[in-house]
Each structure stands twice: as C-alpha cells, then as structure tokens.
C-alpha positions, 0 to 999 in steps of 0.5 A, a space after each residue: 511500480 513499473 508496469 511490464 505491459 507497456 501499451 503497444 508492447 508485446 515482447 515483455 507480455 511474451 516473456 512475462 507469460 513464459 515466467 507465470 503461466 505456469 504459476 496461473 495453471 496451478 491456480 486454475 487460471 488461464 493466461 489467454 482467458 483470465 489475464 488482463 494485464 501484468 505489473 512488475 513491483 519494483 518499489 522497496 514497500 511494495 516489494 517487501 508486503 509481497 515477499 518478506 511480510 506476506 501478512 494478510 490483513 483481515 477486515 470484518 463488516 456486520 451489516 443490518 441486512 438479512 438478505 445476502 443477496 445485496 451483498 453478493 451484488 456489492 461483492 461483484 461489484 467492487 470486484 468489477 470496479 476494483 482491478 486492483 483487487 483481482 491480483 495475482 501475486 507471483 515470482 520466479 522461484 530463482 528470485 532473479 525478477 522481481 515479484 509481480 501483480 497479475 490482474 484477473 479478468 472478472 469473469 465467472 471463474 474469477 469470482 468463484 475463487 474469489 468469493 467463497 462460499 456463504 457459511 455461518 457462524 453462531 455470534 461475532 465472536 466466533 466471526 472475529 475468530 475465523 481462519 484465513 481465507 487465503 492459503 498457508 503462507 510460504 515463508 520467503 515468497 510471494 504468497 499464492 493465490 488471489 491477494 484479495 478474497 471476500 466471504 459472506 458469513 451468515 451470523 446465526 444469533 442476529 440472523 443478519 450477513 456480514 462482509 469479511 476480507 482478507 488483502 495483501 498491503 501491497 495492493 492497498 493503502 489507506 486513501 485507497 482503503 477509504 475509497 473502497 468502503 465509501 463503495 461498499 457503503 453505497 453499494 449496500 444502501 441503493 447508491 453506485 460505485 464511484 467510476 474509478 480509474 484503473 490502477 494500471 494506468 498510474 502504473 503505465 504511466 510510472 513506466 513510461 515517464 520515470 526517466 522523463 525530465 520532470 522525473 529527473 527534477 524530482 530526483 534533484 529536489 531529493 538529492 538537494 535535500 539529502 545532501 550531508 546526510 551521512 553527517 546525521 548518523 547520530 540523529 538515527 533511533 533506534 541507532 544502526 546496529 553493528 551488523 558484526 556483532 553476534 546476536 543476544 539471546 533476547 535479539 534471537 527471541 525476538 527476531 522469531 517472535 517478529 517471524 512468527 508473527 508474519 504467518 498469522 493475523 494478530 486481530 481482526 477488527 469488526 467495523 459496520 455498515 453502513 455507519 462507516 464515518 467519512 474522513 474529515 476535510 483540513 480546513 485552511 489554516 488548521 494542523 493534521 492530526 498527522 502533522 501532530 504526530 509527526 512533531 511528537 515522533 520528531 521530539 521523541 527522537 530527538 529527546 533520544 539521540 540529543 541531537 537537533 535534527 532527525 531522520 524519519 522514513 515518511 510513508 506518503 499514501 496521496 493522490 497525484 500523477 507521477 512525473 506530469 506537469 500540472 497543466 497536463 494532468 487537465 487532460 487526465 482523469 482526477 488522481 484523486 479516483 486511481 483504485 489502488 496503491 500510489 504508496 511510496 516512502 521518502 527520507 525526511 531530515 528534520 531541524 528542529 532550529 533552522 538556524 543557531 540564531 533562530 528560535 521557533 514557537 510551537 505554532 511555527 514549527 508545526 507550520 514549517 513541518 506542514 509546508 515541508 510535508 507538502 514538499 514531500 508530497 509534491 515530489 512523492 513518487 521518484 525513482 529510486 535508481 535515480 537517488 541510489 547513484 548519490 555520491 560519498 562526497 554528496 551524502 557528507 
C-alpha cells in the first residue's frame, strides 16, 4: 500500500479529486463533506481483490439479543473505530492509475448507506440464503460502492437479531478480521472497543519510508534468497503452462466456471455471538498449526515435481511497522492495533536437505521451516519495484 495523501501534501489530493469526484458524486457522497483521506493500492494482492476477484465475502453473526438497539450501537461503533471499513473503492475508467481506497467520514450520510435498513427473515435458513448487500458486480472493475455494509436481520422463529456483513479481502485479513469480532464481542456484551490505530498511518508510513535504507535491506535479504531462482522451474506445482498453446475444452470450462464464480458468494457462514473463541497464543518451543501445513504443502509439492526444493507464494497477515528499526517503533503506537490489512505475499524457496551430506529429522525440519517463516516475517513488507529489477544473471 502507498498512500496518495502523504502529510503535508496537497498536489496528489487535488489530482486524486479531479480523478474521483466524479465517481463520489454517483455515490452520493461529497468530496468536501465526506472524504477523509484517499490511499492509492499498488500492492499485487490488494490490487487483485479489488478488480480481478471483486468477490465479496458474507459473515453472518446470530446473537442472543432481542433488542436491536445494542446492536445499532456496535454497528456505529466499529464503524466509528474502524476506518479502514468506511472505503470507497475507485478507478479511472482508462485503468491508467491503479485502483484506490477512499476513507468516508463517519457521519450521518456515511451510515446511512452503510447500514441498511433492519429487515427480517422466518429461520437461518433463509438468513444464510439472502442476497448481497452490495451492488451488481462490474466484471473487470473495482466494484462500486462502499466495500464494507452491515445489516440487522431480525429472525422471526427466535425473535432475536443478527449482524450480517459483506466486505471486500482487499480491506481485511485474517489478524485484522480477529481483532474486529473481539470489538463485536465487547461491544455487545457491556465492554468497549480496543483504541486501534488508524489503517492510514501504516499506510503513510509504507509511502514515506519505502525507498528508506532500511527498506533497501529488506529488498537485498529477498534478492539473497532468490538468488538462482530461475534453477528451480522444475520445482514449480502446478507446472507453467505453455502460454502458446491453445486452450482445451475442459481448460475453457473451467476458466468460466472459475469467472463465474467471482460474481457470487459461494456460502455463507453463521457464527454467534458472543461464543467467538479467541485465537490461541504459541507457547515457546511449540509448532503452529501453520507451520504443519506449511511442511504438508512442502511434501506435497515435492512428491509431485520429485525435486528436493519447492517454491510456495507465502501470504503473511503479521503485524509490524514497515521499514522501522526496532528501537524507533518505541515511539509508535503497538502494530499489533493497526485496524486493517498489513497483508503482503513473498516467495518462499524451500530445500528439503540443506546440504547432500546432511540429513534432517522431522522435528528438525519443522523447526528450520519455523526459523525461516520468522525470516520471512521479519522482512515481510518490500517494495516490489525493488526485487522486479533482479538481474538474469541473479535469477540463475
């Protein structure tokens, strides 16, 4: 992520509005009265959650409560703390800049379109079955409208309410996701909101720092560690395809079917409140579940390609400051509070024996394979213009 509104600048807001008012006017929205800061995504993942998988993801919450007033309050609430879900996604439609969030004021037009008006339904079947709140999805674009909506459904057979919303991937991950049912859960049960830091400012400073010395560091550990990458084509699953042959029929089937799917939710999931159970903490010495299935995925792709390394695209969802040196990040507030996406993605080169002398048990290799993770996490946000300038003679 790269912020367009860096602190003190006042050129980029003046271009970004002449790209987007427009787009805020069919909306309903006001530049002068409702934008409160505009970010610019240049980050691949982001990137392809807004345009090319605009496909909205549907969370439904039942809750014990018969009054729905607590839960306008939470709805107000979160929407309050939460910048990051008051976006607005846009583009200029000769696709010439790259998409970018808006953040919305919260105020009273604000929550209007962002919480529709309470309906009701009979059971949670007809819950789970419900349309989407957000608009027909334009293929190829970022989709319009808000990317975070919240409806209160009444359920006629329990007399109780539920929290149904639908958000975009682009604006939330799965630390992110965590944090804000932990509000939800405290919001509705007499608690407050954890105080959260404002997704912008990991954004600002993304922008301000990325072509910083530490960010070039960052970018050399990457290259170090993709260094003869071109050697390992072979370790690829599934393989490259030959981007000049001709597409079978079960290719075209599926390509469509795959598009298709990209317009519609595919299931919705009911979760309740407040039962959420809260994510367990690693104790030292002990293996992540995410390490397991990281060492299955390895085994996997090696049993298919019968080679001793593998290639994986590692999708990190941390919490860090990008491009700041431990001793500074004192004097920032916790990373571990930023209300949104930090999401970023690396390769990871595997080598299942580290050297041909060397053999390895199985606690060993899950150990080294949870060492590297942590590298990986360490140098998790880089630049990508930095590692798209690697030599040919580096990738061998």
């Amino acid at each position: 992520m790269e912020a367009i509104s860096v602190p003190g600048s006042t050129v980029d807001m003046q271009s970004a509005r002449k790209l987007y008012e427009p787009t805020l006017d069919q909306l309903g929205f006001s530049w002068e009265e409702d934008v409160e800061d505009i970010i610019t995504v240049s980050f691949p993942a982001m990137k392809q959650f807004l345009t090319n998988t605009p496909n909205p993801l549907k969370q439904i919450f039942t809750s014990p409560f018969n009054d729905v007033t607590k839960l306008q309050d939470a709805a107000q609430q979160i929407l309050q703390s939460w910048q990051i879900l008051r976006s607005v996604g846009v583009q200029t439609s000769d696709g010439e800049n790259p998409p970018s969030l808006i953040i919305l004021r919260c105020n009273d037009r604000h929550l209007q379109n962002a919480i529709a008006p309470i309906t009701e339904v009979q059971n949670e079947q007809e819950l789970a079955n419900r349309p989407l709140l957000t608009e027909q999805l334009r293929k190829g674009s970022v989709p319009p409208g808000l990317l975070y909506r919240i409806a209160l459904v009444k359920v006629a057979s329990t007399g109780t309410y539920a929290w149904e919303h639908t958000l975009n991937h682009a604006i939330m991950d799965h630390t992110s996701s965590t944090q804000l049912y932990t509000d939800m859960v405290a919001l509705l049960t007499g608690g407050t909101a954890r105080e959260g830091v404002p997704w912008s400012v990991f954004g600002h400073i993304y922008h301000c720092y990325r072509t910083s010395l530490p960010a070039q560091e960052v970018a050399a550990t990457h290259l170090r560690r993709l260094k003869g990458i071109s050697a390992y084509r072979t370790s690829l699953w599934p393989p490259l395809r030959n981007n000049t042959s001709t597409p079978t029929p079960s290719c075209k089937q599926a390509a469509l079917k795959s598009e298709n799917q990209n317009q519609i939710i595919s299931h919705s999931r009911i979760l309740h409140i407040p039962s959420l159970s809260s994510q367990p903490h690693k104790s030292p010495g002990t293996i992540r579940p995410a390490i397991l299935t990281k060492a299955a995925l390895t085994l996997f792709n090696a049993t298919q390609t019968h080679t001793h390394t593998v290639l994986l695209a590692v999708v990190l969802s941390g919490r860090s400051w990008p491009f700041i040196s431990a001793p500074l990040t004192h004097y920032l507030p916790s990373a571990k509070n930023i209300a949104g996406p930090t999401i970023s993605m690396s390769t990871d080169i595997i080598r299942l024996r580290p050297t041909t002398a060397e053999q390895e048990t199985v606690a060993q290799f899950l150990h080294r394979l949870d060492r590297d993770q942590a590298l990986l996490t360490r140098h998790q946000h880089c630049p990508i213009s930095m590692l798209q300038g690697i030599s040919t003679e580096d990738r061998k």
